[in-house]
N, C-alpha and C positions, 0 to 999 in steps of 0.2 A: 708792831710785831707782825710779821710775815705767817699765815695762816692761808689757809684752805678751808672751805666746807661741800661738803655733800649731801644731797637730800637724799634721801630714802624711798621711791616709789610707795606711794598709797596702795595701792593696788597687789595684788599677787597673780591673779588672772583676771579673765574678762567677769566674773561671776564673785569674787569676794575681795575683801581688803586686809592688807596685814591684820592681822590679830596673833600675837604672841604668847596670848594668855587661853589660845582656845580651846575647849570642849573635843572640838572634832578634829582627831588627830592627824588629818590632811592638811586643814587648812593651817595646824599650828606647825607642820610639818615642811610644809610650800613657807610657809612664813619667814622659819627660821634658818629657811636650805635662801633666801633673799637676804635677809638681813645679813648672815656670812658673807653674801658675795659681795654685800656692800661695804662690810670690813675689809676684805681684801682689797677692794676697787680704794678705799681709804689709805692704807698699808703701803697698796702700791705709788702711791700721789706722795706717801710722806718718803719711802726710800727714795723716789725718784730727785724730789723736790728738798728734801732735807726742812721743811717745813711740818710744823703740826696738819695734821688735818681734824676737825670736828662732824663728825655725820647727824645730820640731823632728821627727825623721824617722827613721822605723825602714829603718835600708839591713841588711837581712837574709840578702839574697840574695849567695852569691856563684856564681852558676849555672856560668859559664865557669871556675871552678876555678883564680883566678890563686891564686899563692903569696901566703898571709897579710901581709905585708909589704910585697907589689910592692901589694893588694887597698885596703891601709889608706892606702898612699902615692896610691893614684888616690884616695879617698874625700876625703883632705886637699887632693890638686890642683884637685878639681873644688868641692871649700868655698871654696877663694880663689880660683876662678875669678869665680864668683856672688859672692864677699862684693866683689873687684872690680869687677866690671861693675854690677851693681845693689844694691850695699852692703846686704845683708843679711845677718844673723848666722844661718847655719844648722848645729844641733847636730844629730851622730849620738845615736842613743838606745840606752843598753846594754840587751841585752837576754837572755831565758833560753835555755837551752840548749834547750830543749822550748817551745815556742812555740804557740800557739791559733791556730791558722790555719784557716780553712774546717770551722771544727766541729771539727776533730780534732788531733793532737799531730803539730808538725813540729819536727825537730831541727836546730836553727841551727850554723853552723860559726864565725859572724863575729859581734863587739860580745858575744861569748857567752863568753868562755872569762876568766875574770879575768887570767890569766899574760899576757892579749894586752895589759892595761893600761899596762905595761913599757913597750912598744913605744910604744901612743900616746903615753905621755908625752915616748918618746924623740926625734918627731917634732912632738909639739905637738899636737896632733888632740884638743881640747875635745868636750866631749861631754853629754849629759844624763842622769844620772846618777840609773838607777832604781829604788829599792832593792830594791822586790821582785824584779825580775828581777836587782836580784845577790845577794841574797840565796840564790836558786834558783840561779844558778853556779856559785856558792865551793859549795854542800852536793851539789852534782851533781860538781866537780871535788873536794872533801875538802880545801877549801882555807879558811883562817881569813878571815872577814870584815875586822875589823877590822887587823889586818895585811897587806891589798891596799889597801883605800881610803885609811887615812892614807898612805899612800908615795907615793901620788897626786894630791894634791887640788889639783894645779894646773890639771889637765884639765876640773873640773868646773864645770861654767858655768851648770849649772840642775839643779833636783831634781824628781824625782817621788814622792813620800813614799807607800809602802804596805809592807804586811808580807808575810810569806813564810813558807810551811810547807814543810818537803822541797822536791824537784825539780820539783816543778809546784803546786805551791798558792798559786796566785799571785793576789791583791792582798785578803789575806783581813785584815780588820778591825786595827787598831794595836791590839798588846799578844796579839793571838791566837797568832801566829807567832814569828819567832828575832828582830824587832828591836830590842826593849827589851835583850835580852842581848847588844847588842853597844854600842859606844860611838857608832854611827852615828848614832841619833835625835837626842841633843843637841848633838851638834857642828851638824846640818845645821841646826836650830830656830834654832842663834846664828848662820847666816849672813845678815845686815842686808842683804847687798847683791846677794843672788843669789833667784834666783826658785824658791819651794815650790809645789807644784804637789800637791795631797792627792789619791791615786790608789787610795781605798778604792772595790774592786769585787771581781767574781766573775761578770763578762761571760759568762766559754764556761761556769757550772755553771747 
């Protein structure tokens, strides 16, 4: 299947990062005058191209401290909000528990914790599915890789293929890190109809 995807900037200026659920009405405001553009920059890839496109989005923040459940059920409401009004497919993107943000390490509470995958599934709430940062997860939470992801894999709508050392060694070469030693690689390799995304880097070293 011929597909597109788009990632979403982290960022919204030099001083904060998306947050779409914020408190402070600038920043949820700068937030979601970005995420529009990124609809449109979408929009525009699917008339041109006659192709789906999927934008994919690191919602990281949950600044306002809702409860994990009430947090994930707004994240779903506001996906079918946009996937109704302007039919695009927008995927949450799992992410590490330790994060690269501004040079330095920030600890995530949301799309971070593998146990929360339960729940997305329990709701529905598709996702983009990253190995290095679950990989960094499950080893920060002491939890089996391969024993979260299979139990899941309805969720998963697109991949981003890198490998993973410990809790923060993230997007370090294929076969350097844990992903050869789990069953994740070839399962994702035989998926025909979902979008790989090869995510060898090491940006913040």
């Amino acid at each position: 299947k011929n597909c597109f995807s788009v990632h979403a900037p982290d960022y919204i200026d030099e001083n904060n990062i998306l947050d779409l659920f914020s408190k402070n009405q600038t920043i949820k405001k700068k937030s979601f005058k970005l995420f529009k553009k990124c609809i449109k920059i979408c929009r525009y890839i699917e008339n041109t191209s006659k192709f789906e496109t999927k934008l994919i989005v690191s919602i990281s923040s949950n600044s306002s401290n809702l409860n994990k459940e009430i947090f994930y059920k707004k994240v779903l409401n506001l996906i079918n909000k946009f996937k109704k009004n302007e039919n695009i497919n927008i995927l949450p993107q799992w992410l590490p528990v330790y994060a690269w943000y501004f040079g330095g390490s920030e600890k995530l509470e949301v799309f971070s914790n593998p146990s929360d995958l339960k729940f997305l599934n329990k709701i529905g709430l598709k996702i983009c599915l990253d190995t290095s940062h679950f990989l960094l997860s499950c080893n920060y939470h002491e939890l089996k890789p391969d024993k979260i992801f299979f139990k899941n894999l309805k969720i998963y709508d697109h991949y981003h293929l890198s490998d993973a050392k410990g809790i923060d060694g993230e997007g370090v070469t294929l076969g350097k890190g844990g992903l050869f030693k789990t069953k994740l690689f070839k399962y994702i390799l035989n998926q025909k109809y979902k979008i790989i995304v090869l995510e060898t880097w090491q940006g913040h070293i």
